[in-house]
N, CA, C and O atoms as a MOPAC input file, in Angstrom:
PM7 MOZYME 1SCF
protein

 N    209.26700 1   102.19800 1   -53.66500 1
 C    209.62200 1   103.47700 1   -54.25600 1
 C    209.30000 1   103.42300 1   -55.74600 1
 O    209.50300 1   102.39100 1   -56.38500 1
 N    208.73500 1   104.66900 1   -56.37800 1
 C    208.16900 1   104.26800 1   -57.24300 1
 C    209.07700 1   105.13000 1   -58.42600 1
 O    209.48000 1   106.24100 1   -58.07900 1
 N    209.37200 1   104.70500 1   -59.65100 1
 C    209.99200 1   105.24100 1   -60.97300 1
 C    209.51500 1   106.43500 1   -60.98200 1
 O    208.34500 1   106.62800 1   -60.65300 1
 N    210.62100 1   107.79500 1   -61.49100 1
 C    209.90800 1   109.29000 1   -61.78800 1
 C    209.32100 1   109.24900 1   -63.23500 1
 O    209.83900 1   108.52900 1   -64.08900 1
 N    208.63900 1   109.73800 1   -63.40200 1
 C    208.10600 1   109.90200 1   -64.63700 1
 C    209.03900 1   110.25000 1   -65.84800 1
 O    209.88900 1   111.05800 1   -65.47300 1
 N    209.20000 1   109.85400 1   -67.43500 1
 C    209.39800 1   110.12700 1   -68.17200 1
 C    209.24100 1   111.53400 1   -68.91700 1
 O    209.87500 1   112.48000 1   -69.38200 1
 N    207.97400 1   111.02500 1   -68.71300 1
 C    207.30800 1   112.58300 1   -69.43900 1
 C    206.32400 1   113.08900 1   -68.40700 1
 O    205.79300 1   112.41600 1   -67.52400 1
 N    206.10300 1   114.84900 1   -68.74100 1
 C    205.19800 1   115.31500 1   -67.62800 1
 C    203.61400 1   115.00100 1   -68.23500 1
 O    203.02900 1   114.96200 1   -69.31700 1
 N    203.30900 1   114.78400 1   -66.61000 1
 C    201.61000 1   114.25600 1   -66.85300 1
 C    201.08700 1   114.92800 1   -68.11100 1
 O    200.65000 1   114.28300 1   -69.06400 1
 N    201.17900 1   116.82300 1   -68.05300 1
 C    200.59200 1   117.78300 1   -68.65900 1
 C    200.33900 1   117.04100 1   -70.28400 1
 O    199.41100 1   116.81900 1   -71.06200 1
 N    201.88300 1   116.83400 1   -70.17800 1
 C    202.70000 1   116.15400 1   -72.16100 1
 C    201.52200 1   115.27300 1   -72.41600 1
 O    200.70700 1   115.20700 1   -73.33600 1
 N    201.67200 1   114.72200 1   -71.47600 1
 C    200.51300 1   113.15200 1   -72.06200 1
 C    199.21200 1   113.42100 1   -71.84000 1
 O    198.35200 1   112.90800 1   -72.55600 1
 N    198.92100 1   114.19300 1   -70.90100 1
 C    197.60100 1   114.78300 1   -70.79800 1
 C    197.00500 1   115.59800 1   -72.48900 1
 O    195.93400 1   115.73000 1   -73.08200 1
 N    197.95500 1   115.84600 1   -72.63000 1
 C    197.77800 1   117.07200 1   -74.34400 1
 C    197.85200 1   115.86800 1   -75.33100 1
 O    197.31100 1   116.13200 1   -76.40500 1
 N    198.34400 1   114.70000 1   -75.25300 1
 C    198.77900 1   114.16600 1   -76.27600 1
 C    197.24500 1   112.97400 1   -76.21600 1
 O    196.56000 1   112.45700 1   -77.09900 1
 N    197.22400 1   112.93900 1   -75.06900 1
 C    195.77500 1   111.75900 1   -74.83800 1
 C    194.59000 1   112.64100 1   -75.51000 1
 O    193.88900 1   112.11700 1   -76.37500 1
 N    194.38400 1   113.90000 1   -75.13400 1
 C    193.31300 1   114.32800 1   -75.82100 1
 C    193.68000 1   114.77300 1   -77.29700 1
 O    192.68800 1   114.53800 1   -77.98700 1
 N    194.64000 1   115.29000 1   -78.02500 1
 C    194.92700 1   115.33800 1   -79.23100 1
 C    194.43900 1   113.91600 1   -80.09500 1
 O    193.58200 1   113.96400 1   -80.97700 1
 N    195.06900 1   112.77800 1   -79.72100 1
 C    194.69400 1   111.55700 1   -80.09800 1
 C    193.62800 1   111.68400 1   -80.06700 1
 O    193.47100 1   112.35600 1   -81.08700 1
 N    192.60800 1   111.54500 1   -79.63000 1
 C    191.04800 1   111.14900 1   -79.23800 1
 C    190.36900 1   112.28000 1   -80.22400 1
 O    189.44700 1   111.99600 1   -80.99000 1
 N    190.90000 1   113.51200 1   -80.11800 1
 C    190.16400 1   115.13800 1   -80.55500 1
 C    189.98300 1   114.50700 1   -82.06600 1
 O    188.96900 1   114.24100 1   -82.71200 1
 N    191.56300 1   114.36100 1   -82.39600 1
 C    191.46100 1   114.54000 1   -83.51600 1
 C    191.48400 1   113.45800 1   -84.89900 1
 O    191.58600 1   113.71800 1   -86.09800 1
 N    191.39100 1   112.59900 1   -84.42400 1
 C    191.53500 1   111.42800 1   -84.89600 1
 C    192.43200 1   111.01900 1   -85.93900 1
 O    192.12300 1   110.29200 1   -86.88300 1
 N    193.75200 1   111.60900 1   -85.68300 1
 C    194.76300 1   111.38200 1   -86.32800 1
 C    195.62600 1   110.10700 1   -85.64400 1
 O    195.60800 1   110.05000 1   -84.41400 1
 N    196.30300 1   109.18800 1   -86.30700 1
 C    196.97600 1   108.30200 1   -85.73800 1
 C    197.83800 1   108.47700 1   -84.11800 1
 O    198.31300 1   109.58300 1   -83.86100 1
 N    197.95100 1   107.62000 1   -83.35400 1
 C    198.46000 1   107.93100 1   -82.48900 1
 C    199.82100 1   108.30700 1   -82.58200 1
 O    200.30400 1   109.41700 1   -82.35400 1
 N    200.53200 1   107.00500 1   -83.03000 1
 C    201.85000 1   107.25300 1   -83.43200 1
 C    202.70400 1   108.53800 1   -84.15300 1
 O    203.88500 1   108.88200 1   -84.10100 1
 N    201.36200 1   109.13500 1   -84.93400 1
 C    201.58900 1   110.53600 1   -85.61400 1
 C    201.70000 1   111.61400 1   -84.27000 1
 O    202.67700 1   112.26100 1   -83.89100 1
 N    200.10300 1   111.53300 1   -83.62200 1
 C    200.89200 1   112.67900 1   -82.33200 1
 C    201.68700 1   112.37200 1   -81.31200 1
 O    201.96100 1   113.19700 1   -80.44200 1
 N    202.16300 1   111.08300 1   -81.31700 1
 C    203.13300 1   110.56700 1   -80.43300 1
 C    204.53900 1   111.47500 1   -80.88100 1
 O    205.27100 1   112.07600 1   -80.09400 1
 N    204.68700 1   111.39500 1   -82.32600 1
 C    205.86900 1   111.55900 1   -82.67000 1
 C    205.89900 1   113.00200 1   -82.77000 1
 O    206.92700 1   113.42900 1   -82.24500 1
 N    205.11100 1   113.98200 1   -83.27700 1
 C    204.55800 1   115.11700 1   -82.63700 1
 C    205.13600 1   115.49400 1   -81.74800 1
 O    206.07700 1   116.25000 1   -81.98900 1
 N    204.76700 1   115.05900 1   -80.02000 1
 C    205.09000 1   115.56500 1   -79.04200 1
 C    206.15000 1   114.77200 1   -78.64200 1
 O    206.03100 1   114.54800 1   -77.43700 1
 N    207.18600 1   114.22000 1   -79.13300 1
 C    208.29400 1   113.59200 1   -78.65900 1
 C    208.03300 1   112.62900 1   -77.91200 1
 O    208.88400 1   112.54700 1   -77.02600 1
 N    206.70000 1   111.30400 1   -77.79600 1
 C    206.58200 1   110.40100 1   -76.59200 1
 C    206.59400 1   109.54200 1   -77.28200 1
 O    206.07500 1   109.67300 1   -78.39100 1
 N    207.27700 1   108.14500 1   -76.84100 1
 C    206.91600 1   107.49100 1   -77.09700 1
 C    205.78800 1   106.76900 1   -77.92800 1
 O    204.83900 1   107.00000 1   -77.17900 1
 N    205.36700 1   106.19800 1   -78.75700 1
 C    204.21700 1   105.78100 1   -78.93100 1
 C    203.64400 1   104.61400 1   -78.38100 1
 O    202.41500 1   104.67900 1   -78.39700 1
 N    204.14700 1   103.44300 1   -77.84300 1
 C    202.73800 1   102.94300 1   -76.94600 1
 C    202.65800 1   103.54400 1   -75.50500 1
 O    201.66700 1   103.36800 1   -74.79600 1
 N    204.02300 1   104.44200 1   -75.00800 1
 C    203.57400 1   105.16600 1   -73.81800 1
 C    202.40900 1   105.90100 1   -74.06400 1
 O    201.63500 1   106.01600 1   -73.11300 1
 N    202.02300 1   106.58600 1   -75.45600 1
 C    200.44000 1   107.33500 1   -75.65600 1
 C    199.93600 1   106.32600 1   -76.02500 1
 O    198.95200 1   106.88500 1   -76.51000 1
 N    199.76900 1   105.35700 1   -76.20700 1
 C    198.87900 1   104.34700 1   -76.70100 1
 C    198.37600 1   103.94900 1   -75.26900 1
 O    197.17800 1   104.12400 1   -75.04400 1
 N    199.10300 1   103.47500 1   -74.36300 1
 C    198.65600 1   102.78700 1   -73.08600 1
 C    197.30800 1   104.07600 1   -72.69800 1
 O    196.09100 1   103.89000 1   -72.69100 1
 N    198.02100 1   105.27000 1   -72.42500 1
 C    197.25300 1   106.05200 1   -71.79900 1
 C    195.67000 1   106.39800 1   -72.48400 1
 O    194.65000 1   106.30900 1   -71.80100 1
 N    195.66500 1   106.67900 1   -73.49300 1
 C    194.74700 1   106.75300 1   -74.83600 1
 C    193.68300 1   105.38200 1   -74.40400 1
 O    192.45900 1   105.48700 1   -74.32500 1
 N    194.31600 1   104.34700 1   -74.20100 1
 C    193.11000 1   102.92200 1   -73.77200 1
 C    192.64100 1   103.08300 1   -72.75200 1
 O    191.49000 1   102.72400 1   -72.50100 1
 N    193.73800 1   103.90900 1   -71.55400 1
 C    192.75500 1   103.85300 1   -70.51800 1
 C    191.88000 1   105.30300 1   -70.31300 1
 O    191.03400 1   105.43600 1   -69.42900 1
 N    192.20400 1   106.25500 1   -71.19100 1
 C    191.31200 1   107.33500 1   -71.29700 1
 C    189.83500 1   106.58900 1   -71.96600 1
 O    188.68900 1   106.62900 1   -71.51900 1
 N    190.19000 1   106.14300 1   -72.78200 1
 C    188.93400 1   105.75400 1   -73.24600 1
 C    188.05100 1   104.13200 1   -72.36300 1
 O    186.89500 1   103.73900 1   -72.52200 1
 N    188.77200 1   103.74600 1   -71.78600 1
 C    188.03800 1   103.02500 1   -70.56700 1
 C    187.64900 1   103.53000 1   -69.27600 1
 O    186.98900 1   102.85000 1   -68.48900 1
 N    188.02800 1   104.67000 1   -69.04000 1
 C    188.01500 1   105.41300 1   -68.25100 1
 C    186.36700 1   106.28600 1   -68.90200 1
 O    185.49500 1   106.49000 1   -68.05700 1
 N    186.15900 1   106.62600 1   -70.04900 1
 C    185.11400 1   107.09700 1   -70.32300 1
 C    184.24900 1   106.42400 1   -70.69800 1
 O    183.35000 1   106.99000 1   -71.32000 1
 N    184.16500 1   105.02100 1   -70.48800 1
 C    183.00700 1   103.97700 1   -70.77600 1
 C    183.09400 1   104.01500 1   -72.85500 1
 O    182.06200 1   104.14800 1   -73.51200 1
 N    184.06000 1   103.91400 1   -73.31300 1
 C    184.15900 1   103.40600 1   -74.13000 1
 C    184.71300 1   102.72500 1   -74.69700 1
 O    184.55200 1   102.76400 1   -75.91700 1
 N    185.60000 1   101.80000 1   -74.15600 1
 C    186.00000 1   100.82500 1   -74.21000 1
 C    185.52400 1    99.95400 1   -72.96700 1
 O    186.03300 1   100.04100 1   -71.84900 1
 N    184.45100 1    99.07900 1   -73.32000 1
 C    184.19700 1    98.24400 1   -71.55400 1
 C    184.84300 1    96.74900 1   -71.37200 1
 O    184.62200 1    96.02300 1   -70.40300 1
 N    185.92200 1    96.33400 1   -72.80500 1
 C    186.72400 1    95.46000 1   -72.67500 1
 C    187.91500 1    95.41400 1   -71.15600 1
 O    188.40000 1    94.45700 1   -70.55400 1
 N    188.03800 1    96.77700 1   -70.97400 1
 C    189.42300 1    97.41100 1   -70.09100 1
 C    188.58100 1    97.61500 1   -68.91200 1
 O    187.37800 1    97.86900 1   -68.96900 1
 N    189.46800 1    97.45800 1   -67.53200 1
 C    188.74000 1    98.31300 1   -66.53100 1
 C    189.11400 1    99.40700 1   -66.47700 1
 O    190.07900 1    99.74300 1   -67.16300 1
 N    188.34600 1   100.47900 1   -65.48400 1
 C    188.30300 1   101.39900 1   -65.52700 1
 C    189.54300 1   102.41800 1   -64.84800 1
 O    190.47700 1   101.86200 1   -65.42600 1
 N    190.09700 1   103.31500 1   -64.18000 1
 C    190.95600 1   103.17600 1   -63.55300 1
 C    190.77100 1   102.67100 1   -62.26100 1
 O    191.50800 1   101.93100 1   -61.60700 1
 N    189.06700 1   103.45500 1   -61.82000 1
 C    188.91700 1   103.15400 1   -60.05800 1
 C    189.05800 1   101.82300 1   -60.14200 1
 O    189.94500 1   101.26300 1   -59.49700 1
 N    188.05800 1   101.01100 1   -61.08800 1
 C    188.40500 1    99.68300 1   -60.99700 1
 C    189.91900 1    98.50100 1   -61.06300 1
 O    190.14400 1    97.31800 1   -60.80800 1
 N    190.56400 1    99.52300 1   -61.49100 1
 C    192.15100 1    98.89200 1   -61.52700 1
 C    192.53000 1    99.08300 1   -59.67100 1
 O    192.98800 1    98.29200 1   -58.84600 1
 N    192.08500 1   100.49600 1   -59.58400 1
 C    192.38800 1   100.54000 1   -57.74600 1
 C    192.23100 1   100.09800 1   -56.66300 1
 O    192.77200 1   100.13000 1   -55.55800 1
 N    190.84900 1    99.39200 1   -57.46200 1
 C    190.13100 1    98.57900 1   -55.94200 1
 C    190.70200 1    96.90600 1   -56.17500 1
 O    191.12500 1    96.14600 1   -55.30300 1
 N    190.52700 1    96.60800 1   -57.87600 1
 C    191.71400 1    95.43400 1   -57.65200 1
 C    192.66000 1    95.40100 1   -57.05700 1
 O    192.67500 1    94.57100 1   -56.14700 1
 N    193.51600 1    95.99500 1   -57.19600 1
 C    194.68700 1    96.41200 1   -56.38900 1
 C    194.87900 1    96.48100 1   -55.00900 1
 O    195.83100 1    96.02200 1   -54.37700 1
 N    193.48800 1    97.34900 1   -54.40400 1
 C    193.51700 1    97.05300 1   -53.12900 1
 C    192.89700 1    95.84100 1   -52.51900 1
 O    193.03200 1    95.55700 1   -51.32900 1
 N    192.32700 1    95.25500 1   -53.23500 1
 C    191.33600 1    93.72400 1   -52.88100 1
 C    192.76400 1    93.30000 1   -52.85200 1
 O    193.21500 1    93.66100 1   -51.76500 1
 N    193.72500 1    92.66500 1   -53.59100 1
 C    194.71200 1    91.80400 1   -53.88500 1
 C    195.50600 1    91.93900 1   -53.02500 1
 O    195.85100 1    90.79800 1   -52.72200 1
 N    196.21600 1    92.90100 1   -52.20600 1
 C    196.66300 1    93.65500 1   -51.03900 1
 C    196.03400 1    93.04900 1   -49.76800 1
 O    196.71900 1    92.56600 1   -48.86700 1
 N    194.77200 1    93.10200 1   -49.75300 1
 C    193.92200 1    92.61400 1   -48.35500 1
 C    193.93000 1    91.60000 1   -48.89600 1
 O    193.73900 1    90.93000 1   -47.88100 1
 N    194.00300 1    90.75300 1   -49.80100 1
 C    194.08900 1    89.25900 1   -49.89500 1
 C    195.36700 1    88.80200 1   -49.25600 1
 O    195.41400 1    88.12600 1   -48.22800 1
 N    196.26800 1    89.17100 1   -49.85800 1
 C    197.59700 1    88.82700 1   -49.36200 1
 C    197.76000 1    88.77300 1   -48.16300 1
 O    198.40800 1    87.90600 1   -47.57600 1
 N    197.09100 1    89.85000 1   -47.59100 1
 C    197.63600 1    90.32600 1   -46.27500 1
 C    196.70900 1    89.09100 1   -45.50300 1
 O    197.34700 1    88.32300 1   -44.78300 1
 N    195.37100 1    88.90100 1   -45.62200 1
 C    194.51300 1    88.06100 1   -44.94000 1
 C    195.26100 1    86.60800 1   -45.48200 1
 O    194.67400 1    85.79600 1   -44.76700 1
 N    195.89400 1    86.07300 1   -46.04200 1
 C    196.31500 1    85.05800 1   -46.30000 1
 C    197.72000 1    85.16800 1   -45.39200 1
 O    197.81500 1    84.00200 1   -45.01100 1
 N    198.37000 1    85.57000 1   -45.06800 1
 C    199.29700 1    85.75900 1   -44.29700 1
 C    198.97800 1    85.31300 1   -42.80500 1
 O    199.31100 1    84.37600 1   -42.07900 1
 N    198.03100 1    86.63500 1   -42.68200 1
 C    197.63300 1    86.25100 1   -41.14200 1
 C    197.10500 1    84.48200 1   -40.65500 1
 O    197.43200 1    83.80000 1   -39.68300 1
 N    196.11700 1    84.17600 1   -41.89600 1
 C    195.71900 1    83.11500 1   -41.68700 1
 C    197.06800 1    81.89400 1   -41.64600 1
 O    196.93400 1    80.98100 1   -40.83200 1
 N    198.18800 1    81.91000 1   -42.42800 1
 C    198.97600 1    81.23600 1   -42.23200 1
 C    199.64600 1    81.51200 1   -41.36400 1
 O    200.56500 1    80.69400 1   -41.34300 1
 N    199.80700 1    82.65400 1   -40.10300 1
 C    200.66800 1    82.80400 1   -39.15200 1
 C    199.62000 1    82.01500 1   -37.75800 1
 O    199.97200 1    81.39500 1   -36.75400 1
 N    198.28300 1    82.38500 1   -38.27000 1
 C    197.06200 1    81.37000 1   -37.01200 1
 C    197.09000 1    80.00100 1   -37.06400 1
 O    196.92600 1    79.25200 1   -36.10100 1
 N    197.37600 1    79.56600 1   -38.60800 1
 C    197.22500 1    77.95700 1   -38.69200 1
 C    198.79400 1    77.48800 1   -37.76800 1
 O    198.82300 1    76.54200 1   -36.98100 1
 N    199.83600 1    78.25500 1   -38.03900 1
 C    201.11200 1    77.92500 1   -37.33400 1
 C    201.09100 1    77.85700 1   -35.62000 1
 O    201.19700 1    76.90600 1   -34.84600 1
 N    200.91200 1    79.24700 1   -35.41700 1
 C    200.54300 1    78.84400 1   -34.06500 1
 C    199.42500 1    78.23200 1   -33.10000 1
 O    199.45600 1    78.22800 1   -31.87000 1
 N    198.26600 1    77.63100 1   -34.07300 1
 C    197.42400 1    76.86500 1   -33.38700 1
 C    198.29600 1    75.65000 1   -33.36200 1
 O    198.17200 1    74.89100 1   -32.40100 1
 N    199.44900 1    75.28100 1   -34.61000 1
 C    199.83300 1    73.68800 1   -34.47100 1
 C    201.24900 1    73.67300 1   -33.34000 1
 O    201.83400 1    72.71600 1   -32.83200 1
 N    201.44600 1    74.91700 1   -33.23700 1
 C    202.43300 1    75.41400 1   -32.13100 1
 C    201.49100 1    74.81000 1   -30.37100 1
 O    201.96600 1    73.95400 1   -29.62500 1
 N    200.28800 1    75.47900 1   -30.15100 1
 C    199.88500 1    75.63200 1   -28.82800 1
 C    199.06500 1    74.26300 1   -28.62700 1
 O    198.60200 1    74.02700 1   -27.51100 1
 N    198.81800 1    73.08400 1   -30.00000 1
 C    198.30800 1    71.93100 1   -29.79000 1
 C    198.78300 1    71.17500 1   -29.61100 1
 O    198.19200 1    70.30800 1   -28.96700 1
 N    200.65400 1    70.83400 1   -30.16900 1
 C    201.65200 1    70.17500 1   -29.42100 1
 C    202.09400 1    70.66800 1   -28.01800 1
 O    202.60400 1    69.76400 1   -27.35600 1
 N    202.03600 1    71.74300 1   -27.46200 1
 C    202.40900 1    72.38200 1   -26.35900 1
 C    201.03400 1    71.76100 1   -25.45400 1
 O    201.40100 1    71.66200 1   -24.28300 1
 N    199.96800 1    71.43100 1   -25.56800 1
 C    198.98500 1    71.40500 1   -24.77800 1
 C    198.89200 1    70.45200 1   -24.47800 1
 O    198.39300 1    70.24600 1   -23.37200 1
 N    199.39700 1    69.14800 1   -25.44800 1
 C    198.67600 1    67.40100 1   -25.57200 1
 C    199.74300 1    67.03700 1   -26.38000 1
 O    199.64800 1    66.81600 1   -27.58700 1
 N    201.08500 1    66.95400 1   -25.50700 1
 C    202.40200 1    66.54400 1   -26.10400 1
 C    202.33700 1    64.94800 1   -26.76900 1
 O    202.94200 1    64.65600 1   -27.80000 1
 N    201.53900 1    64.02600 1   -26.03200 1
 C    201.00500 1    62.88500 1   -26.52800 1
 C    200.31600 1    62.19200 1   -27.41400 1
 O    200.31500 1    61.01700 1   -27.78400 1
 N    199.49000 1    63.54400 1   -27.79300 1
 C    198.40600 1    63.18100 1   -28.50300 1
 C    199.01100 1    62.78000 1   -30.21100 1
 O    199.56100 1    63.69900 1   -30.81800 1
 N    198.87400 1    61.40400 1   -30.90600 1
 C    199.61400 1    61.54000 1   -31.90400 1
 C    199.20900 1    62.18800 1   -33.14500 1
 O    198.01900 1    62.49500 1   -33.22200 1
 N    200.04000 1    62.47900 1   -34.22300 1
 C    199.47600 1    63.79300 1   -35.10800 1
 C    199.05300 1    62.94800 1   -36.50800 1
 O    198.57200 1    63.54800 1   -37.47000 1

């Protein structure tokens, strides 16, 4: 379940492009529109990685597909540790003798 938002998208939506428009400090239109200032700071980095100008940052899609790679990692690491278990499950069950 995920946290409700602080502020509405719109707020930060106005405040991300004000920053960028106008090239006044962030912290100035932060304080401006009542937000936080690195809550507009965060967004402001990824607007501008998001527009290929910053290529230090990923992008957002690229934050998404990390996200989902890391997800199917997990998940494929799981499975594989539930196969390695029950292969050592059905190899004592098969060849109770055999020593390990």
């Amino acid at each position: 379940m995920s946290r409700s938002r602080k502020y509405p998208e719109e707020l930060l939506e106005r405040g991300v492009r004000l920053a960028l428009e106008s090239g006044r400090p962030i912290a100035q239109v932060a304080a401006d529109l009542g937000i936080h200032p690195e809550t507009l700071r965060k967004r402001v980095r990824q607007a501008e990685a998001d527009a290929g100008l910053r290529p230090d940052l990923p992008t957002s899609e690229e934050r998404e597909e990390i996200k989902r790679l890391r997800q199917e990692n997990f998940e494929l690491r799981r499975a594989n540790e539930i196969l390695k278990s029950a292969s050592v499950f059905f190899a004592k069950e098969l060849d109770p003798d055999r020593p390990r």
